[in-house]
C-alpha positions, 0 to 999 in steps of 0.5 A, spaced: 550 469 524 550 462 522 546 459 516 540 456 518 536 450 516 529 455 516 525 457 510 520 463 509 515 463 503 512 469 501 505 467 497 504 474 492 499 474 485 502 480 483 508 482 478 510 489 480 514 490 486 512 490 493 517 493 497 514 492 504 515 484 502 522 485 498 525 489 505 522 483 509 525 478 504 532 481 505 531 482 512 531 475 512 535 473 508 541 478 510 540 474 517 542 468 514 534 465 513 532 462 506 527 466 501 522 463 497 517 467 493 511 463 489 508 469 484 505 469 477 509 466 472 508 473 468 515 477 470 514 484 472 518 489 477 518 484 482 521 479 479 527 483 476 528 485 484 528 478 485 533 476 481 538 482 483 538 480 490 538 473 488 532 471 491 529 464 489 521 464 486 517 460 482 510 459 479 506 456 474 504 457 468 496 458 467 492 457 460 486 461 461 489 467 465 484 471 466 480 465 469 481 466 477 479 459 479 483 455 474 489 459 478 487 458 483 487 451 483 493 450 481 496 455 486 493 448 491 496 443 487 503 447 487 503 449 494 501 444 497 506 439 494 512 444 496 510 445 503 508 437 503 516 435 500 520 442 504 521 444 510 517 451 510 518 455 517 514 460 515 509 462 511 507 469 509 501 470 504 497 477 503 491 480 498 485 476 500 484 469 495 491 468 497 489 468 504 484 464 504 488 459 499 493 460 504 488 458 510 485 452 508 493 450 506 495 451 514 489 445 516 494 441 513 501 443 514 500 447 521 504 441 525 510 443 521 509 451 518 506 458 521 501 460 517 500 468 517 496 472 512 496 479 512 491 483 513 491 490 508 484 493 508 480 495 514 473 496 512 473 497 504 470 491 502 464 492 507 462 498 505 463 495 497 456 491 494 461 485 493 458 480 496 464 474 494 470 479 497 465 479 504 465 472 504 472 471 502 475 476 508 470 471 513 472 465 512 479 467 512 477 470 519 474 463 521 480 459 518 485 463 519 491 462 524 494 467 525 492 474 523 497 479 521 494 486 523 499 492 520 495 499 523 491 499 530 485 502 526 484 495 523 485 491 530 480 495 533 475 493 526 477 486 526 475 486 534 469 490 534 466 489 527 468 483 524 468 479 531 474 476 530 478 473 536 483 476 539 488 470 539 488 470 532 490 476 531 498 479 530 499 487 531 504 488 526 507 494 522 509 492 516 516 493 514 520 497 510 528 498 507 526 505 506 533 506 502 530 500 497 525 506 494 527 509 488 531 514 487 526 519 482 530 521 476 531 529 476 530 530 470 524 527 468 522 531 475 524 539 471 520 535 466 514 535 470 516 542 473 517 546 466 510 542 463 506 545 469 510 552 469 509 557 474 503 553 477 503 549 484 503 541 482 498 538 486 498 530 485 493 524 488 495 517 486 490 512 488 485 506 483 479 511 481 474 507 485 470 510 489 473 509 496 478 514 494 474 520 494 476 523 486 469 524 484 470 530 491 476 531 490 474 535 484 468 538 487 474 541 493 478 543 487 473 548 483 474 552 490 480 553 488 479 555 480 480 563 481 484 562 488 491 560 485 494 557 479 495 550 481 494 544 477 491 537 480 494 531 477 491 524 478 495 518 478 491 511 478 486 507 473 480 504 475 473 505 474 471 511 475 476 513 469 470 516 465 466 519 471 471 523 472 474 525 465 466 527 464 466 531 471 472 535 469 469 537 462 463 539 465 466 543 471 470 547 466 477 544 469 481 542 463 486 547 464 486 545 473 486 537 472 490 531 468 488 525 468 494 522 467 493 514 468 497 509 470 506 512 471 511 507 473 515 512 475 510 516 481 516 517 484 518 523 480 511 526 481 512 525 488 518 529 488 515 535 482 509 536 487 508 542 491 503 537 496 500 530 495 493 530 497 490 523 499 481 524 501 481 515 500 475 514 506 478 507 507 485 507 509 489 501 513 497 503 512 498 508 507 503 507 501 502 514 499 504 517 506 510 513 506 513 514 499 511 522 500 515 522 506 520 519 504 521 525 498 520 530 503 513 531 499 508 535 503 501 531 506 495 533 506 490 527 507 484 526 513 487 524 520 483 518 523 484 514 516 489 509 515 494 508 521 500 512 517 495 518 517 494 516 524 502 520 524 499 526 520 499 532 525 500 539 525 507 538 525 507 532 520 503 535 514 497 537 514 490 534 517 483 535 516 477 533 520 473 527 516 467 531 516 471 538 513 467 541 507 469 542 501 471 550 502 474 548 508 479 542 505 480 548 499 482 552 504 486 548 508 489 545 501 491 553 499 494 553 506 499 548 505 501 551 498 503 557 502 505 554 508 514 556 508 514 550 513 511 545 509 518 542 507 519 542 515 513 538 517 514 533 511 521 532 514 517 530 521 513 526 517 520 522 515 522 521 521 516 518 524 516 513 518 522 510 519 521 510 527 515 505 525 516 502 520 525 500 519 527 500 527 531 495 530 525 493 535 520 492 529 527 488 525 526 483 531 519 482 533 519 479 526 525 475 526 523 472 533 517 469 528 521 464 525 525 462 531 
């Protein structure tokens, strides 16, 4: 294809990488599209994928910054004077304050540039006491637009509950280069393994925050204590961090459950696990879903959650009901822990993520965006 004078800005506040938008930069670029990305000024994993793919970014430098407005004001000022001096085709932004940024950015340069902000939660937010994040995701519904709407779950929240208009909204998959995913190093994975010898390796991965279902997880578990040998690990930071490690010491399960932070490397545990198991109540597209298939790592995980546990059946993994108890879910999960064709189910699992989320159709429903 020849070189095009079109451009494609990605607007991201976050350093560590981000594979549903490196696979769609390089998606771009390999069709001879510019790449821009504008992020913090921090480097961290992102910046790193950047420059090995040679992809441009800027960002500017904030003396307090830990104070969000302060960001935000010089996120205006610095955008709004590079769509006013280049010739933006299109415009990506995604977590909400960027949204909402990127929509009142959109009033001015709409004649000239797409605007699309990505939607990535459903109803997270509403069922939180957050008042701003619910001021923030309606505003960013009124301005916005155009609305990129990545799991089918969510359109119909957005329609039903938001009262968001139709012609606003673009139901599109998010986009994934599944061969940009790590390779997991084996020996750090037999690490894993001989730490938990001879016991089942159960891992969930998620913020502990209470959305994310641990504080029921650990309930659920206690069934398991005199069923198996097993250990839970769990992979995430947040502020149920001290709940949780209270909870454990007070239901006996030290020797059943480790709280081991934040890993850079959670793709060797995926690899070590026996089964990954995921009870967030609120879901949209499930990161979890996809980096356990593309391992060939069991899922277990409720099924009307999240549009990738909408492709968790009876031949991809293990579904629960959303209502299941905590015995039924312990069952279910020692069910899966025996099951000779785990290891099958997860590899349907595979299949079916890449049909959604790297086929020829979706590469081309996204590059029709910038024609």
């Amino acid at each position: 294809m020849r070189k095009t004078n079109k451009c494609v800005l990605f607007y991201f506040q976050g350093n560590k990488i981000a594979y549903d938008q490196l696979s769609l930069a390089l998606l771009f670029q390999k069709n001879k599209v510019q790449v821009v990305f504008y992020t913090p000024y921090i480097r961290g994993s992102l910046h790193s994928a950047l420059d090995s793919h040679k992809i441009m970014y800027f960002g500017v430098r904030v003396k307090d910054a830990n104070s969000t407005i302060r960001s935000l004001i010089l996120d205006a000022y610095t955008l709004f004077n590079y769509l006013r001096l280049n010739n933006v085709s299109l415009f990506f932004s995604h977590l909400p304050l960027n949204n909402l940024l990127a929509s009142m950015l959109s009033t001015f340069f709409k004649y000239k540039t797409r605007f699309i902000t990505v939607r990535h939660h459903t109803d997270y937010i509403l069922k939180g006491k957050n008042k701003n994040a619910k001021t923030i995701d309606f505003l960013v519904n009124k301005i916005a637009p155009k609305i990129q709407v990545i799991s089918d779950r969510s359109i119909n929240h957005l329609l039903k509950i938001e009262k968001v208009k139709w012609k606003k909204l673009l139901r599109l998959n998010l986009y994934f280069d599944f061969s940009l995913f790590p390779e997991p190093n084996m020996v750090e994975v037999n690490r894993i393994k001989q730490l938990n010898h001879e016991k089942k390796i159960i891992l969930t991965i998620g913020r502990l925050i209470p959305v994310k279902n641990h504080l029921f997880l650990l309930d659920v578990i206690k069934h398991l204590k005199h069923e198996l040998s097993f250990v839970l690990l769990i992979l995430g930071e947040g502020a149920e961090f001290e709940k949780l490690d209270k909870k454990i010491k007070e239901d006996n399960l030290q020797n059943e459950v480790q709280l081991l932070g934040y890993k850079n490397n959670v793709f060797d545990y995926i690899k070590a696990a026996d089964l990954i198991v995921h009870l967030s109540n609120s879901e949209n597209s499930s990161g979890v879903a996809k980096e356990a298939a593309v391992l060939e790592t069991a899922f277990l995980g409720f099924k009307s959650v999240g549009d990738s546990n909408a492709f968790l059946n009876k031949e991809t993994g293990y579904p629960l009901a959303k209502n299941s108890s905590e015995k039924k879910i312990a069952n279910e999960i020692k069910h899966a822990l025996e099951d000779i064709f785990s290891v099958n189910k997860a590899r349907n699992m595979k299949k079916l993520m890449i049909e959604n989320h790297c086929s020829k159709d979706l590469e081309n429903q996204y590059l029709t965006l910038i024609q």
